[in-house]
C-alpha positions in Angstrom: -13.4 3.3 18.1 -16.3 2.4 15.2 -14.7 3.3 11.9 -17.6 4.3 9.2 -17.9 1.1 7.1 -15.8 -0.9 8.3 -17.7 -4.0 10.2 -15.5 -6.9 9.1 -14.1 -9.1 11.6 -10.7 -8.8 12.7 -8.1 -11.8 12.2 -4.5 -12.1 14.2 -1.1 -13.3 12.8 2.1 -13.4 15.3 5.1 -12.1 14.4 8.6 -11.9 16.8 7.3 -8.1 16.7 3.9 -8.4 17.4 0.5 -9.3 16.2 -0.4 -8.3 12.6 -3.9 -7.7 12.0 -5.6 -8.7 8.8 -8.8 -9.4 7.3 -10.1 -12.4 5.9 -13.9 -12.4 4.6 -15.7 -14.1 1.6 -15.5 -17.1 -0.1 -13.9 -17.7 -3.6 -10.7 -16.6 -5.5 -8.2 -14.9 -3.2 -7.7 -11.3 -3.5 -5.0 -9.8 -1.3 -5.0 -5.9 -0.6 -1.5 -4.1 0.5 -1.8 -0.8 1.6 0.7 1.8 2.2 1.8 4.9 4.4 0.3 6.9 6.3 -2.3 4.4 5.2 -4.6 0.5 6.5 -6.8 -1.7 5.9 -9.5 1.0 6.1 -8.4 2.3 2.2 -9.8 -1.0 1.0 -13.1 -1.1 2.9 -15.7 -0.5 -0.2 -13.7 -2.3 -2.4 -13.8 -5.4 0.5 -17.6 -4.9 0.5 -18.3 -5.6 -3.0 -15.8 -8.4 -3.9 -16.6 -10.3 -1.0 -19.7 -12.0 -2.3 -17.9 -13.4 -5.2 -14.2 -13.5 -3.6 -12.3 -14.5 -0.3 -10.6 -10.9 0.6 -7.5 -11.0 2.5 -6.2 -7.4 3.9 -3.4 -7.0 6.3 -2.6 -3.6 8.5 1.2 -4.5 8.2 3.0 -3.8 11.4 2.7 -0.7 12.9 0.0 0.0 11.3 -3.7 0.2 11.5 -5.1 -2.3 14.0 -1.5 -4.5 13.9 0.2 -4.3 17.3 2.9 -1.0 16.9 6.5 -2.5 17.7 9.0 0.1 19.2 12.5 1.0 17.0 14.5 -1.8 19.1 11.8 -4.3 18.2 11.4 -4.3 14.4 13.4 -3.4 12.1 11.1 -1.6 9.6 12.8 -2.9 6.5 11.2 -3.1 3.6 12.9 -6.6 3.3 11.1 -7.4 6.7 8.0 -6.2 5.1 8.0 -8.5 2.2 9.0 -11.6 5.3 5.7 -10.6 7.1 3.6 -11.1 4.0 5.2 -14.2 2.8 5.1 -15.8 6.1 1.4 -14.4 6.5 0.5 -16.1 2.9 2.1 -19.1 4.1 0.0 -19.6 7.3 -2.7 -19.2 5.1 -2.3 -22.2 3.2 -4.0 -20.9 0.3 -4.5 -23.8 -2.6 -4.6 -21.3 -5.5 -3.5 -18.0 -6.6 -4.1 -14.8 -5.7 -5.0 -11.2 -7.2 -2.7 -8.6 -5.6 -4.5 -5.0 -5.3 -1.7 -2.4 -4.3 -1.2 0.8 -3.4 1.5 3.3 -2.3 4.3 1.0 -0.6 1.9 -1.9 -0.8 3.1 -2.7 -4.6 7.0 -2.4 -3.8 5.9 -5.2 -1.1 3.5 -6.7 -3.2 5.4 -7.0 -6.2 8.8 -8.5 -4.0 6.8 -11.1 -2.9 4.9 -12.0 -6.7 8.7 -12.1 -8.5 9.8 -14.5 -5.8 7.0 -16.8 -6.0 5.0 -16.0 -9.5 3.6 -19.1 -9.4 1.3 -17.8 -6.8 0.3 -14.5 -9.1 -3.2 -14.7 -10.9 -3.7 -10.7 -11.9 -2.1 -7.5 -10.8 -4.0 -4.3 -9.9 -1.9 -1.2 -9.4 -3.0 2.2 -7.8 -1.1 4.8 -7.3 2.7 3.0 -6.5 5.9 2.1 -7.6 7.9 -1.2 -7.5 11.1 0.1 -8.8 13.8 2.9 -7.9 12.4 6.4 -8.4 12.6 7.6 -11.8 15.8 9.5 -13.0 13.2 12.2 -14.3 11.4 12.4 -10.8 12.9 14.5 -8.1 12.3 14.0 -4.6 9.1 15.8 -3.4 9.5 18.5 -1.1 7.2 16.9 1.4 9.5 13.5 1.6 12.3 15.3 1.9 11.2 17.3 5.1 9.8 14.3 6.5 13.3 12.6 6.3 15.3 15.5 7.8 17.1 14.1 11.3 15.3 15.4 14.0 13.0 18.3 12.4 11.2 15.2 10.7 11.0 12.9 13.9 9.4 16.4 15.7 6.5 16.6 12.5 5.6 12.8 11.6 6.0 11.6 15.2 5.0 14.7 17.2 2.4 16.8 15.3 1.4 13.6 13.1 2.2 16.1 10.2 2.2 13.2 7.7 -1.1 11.1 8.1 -3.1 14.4 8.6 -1.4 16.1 6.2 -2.8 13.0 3.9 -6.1 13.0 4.2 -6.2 16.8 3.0 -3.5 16.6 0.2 -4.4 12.7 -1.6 -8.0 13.5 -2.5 -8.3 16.2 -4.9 -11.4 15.8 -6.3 -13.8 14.8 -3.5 -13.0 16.3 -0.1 -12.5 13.4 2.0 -16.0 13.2 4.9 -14.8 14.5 8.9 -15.6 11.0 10.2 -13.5 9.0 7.2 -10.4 11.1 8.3 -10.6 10.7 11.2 -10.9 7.2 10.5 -7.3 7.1 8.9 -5.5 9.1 11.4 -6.9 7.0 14.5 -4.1 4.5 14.3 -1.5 7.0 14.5 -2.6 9.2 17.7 1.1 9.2 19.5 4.4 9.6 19.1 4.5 6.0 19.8 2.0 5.0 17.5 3.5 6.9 14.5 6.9 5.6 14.7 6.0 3.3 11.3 4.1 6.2 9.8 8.2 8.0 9.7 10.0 5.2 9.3 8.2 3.9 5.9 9.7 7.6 5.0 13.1 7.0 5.9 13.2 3.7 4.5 12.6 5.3 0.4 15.9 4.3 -0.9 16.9 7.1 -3.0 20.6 5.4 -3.9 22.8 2.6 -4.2 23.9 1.7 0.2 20.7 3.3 1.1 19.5 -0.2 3.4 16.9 -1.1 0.9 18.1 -0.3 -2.1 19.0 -3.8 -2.9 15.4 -4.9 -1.9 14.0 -2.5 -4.7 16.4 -2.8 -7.8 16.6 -6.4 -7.1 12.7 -6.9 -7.3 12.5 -4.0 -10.6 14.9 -6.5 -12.5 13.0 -9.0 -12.0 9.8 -7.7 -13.1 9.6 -8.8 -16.1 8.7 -11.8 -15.0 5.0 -11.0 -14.3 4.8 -9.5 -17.9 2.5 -12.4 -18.4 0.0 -11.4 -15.4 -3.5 -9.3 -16.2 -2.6 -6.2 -15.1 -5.2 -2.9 -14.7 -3.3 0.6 -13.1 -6.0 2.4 -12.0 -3.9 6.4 -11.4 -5.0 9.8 -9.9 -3.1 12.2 -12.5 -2.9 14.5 -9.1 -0.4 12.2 -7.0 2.6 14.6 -6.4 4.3 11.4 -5.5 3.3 9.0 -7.7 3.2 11.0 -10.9 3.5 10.2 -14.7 7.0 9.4 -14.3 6.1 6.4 -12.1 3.1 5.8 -14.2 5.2 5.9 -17.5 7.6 3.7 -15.7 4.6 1.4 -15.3 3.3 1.1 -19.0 7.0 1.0 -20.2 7.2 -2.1 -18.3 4.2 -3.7 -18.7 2.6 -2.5 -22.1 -0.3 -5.3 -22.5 -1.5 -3.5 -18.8 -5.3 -1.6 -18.9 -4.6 1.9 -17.6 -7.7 4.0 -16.5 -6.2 7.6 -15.4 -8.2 9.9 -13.6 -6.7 14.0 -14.5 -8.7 15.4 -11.3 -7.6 12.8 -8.9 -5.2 12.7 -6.0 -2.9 9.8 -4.3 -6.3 8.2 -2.6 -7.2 6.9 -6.0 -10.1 4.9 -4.0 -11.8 8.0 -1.8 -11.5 9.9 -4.9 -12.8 7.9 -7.8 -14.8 5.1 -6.4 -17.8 4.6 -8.6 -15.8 4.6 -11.5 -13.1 2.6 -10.2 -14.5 0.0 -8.1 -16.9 -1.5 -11.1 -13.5 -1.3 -13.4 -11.7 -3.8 -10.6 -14.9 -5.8 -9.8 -14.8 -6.6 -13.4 -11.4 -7.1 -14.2 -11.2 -9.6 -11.3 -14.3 -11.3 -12.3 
């Protein structure tokens, strides 16, 4: 399938699982772009376009996802901690010699920001969209939608079955500019089976809510540490709309990293990208430049 600008050339990492796509185009300072879920590299494909004159852009589908080979549940684990492995081991194979700007979004900045506080010296700037890299916020509670897609066996049937989470996604995260046919279906191509959605659910089953939840440690660990990136250029680019990530992630956010440039958007949705893109993409162009 032809995905609506998106002609960049695809790149191959192995992994015990499988192969994890990734693109690598441009030359210059290395920008990396984590996505998250029901998300791939696709969310970063205008944003690709205009740094890549001026910067080498490096954008994994992590496994399971997008063009990335789609491991069964007896072959991966689909740990956040096995997340953050991927990407280190990625970066490492890369043998990049100097740092690198981290764009992330959803679970791409939990990753993301596991991977900068156990290797800082890596870590030029920071740019945060829509995400969290810390335990939900005591004020937040659990969204309806998260908490249906978790239920044993009703949640399997909707996320794996009836792909009730990626197309619910590309209705509900843009809010200000309805999202074009051919760009949804863009986003949902990866995940056309049962088979093909199993990361789609289990990203959602992996949100550790408490203390014993299998990646809780993964999460606190890497929110104690952030402080160690208080130093970093940071710009939070945030769609007021998110029902997910909401003010209470975004006040988590400026709490922690008060020197940060925020630019909110009050009539956009989780898809901060789709939804604000002239506006946005100059404000990251620039603050990487």
């Amino acid at each position: 399938m032809r995905f609506p600008d998106y002609p960049f050339l695809s790149h191959f990492f192995d992994r015990p699982a499988g192969k994890l796509h990734y693109l690598d185009q441009g030359e210059g300072p290395p920008v990396v772009m984590l996505h998250g879920n029901p998300n791939w590299s696709f969310y970063y494909r205008r944003l690709m376009a205009r740094l890549m004159p001026t910067h080498r852009c490096l954008v994994p589908d992590h496994l399971g996802c997008g063009l990335s080979d789609k491991p069964g549940l007896k072959d991966y684990p689909f740990t956040l901690a096995e997340r953050v492995k991927d990407i280190n081991d990625w970066l490492d194979f890369l043998k990049l010699d100097r740092p690198v700007s981290l764009v992330m979004h959803d679970w791409g900045g939990m990753i993301g920001c596991a991977v900068a506080v156990a290797r800082p010296e890596m870590i030029d700037r920071l740019v945060v969209l829509n995400t969290g890299a810390f335990p939900l916020p005591k004020s937040k509670p659990v969204p309806w939608q998260l908490r249906l897609a978790r239920t044993p066996v009703l949640g399997s049937i909707l996320v794996k079955g009836f792909g009730a989470f990626s197309e619910g996604a590309v209705r509900s995260c843009v809010t200000r500019t309805k999202m074009r046919p051919e760009v949804a279906r863009a986003y949902c191509a990866p995940y056309d089976s049962w088979a093909n959605r199993v990361a789609v659910h289990e990203f959602v089953r992996d949100i550790p809510l408490k203390p014993g939840d299998r990646s809780w440690e993964t999460v606190s660990g890497t929110a104690d540490r952030l402080e160690i990136l208080t130093d970093k250029p940071m710009l939070i680019g945030w769609g007021d709309q998110d029902f997910v990530f909401d003010h209470h992630f975004l006040a988590e956010w400026k709490g922690r990293f008060p020197k940060a440039r925020v630019l909110q958007y009050p009539e956009c949705g989780h898809y901060i990208l789709e939804d604000a893109p002239e506006e946005l993409l100059d404000e990251i162009c620039q603050f990487l430049t």
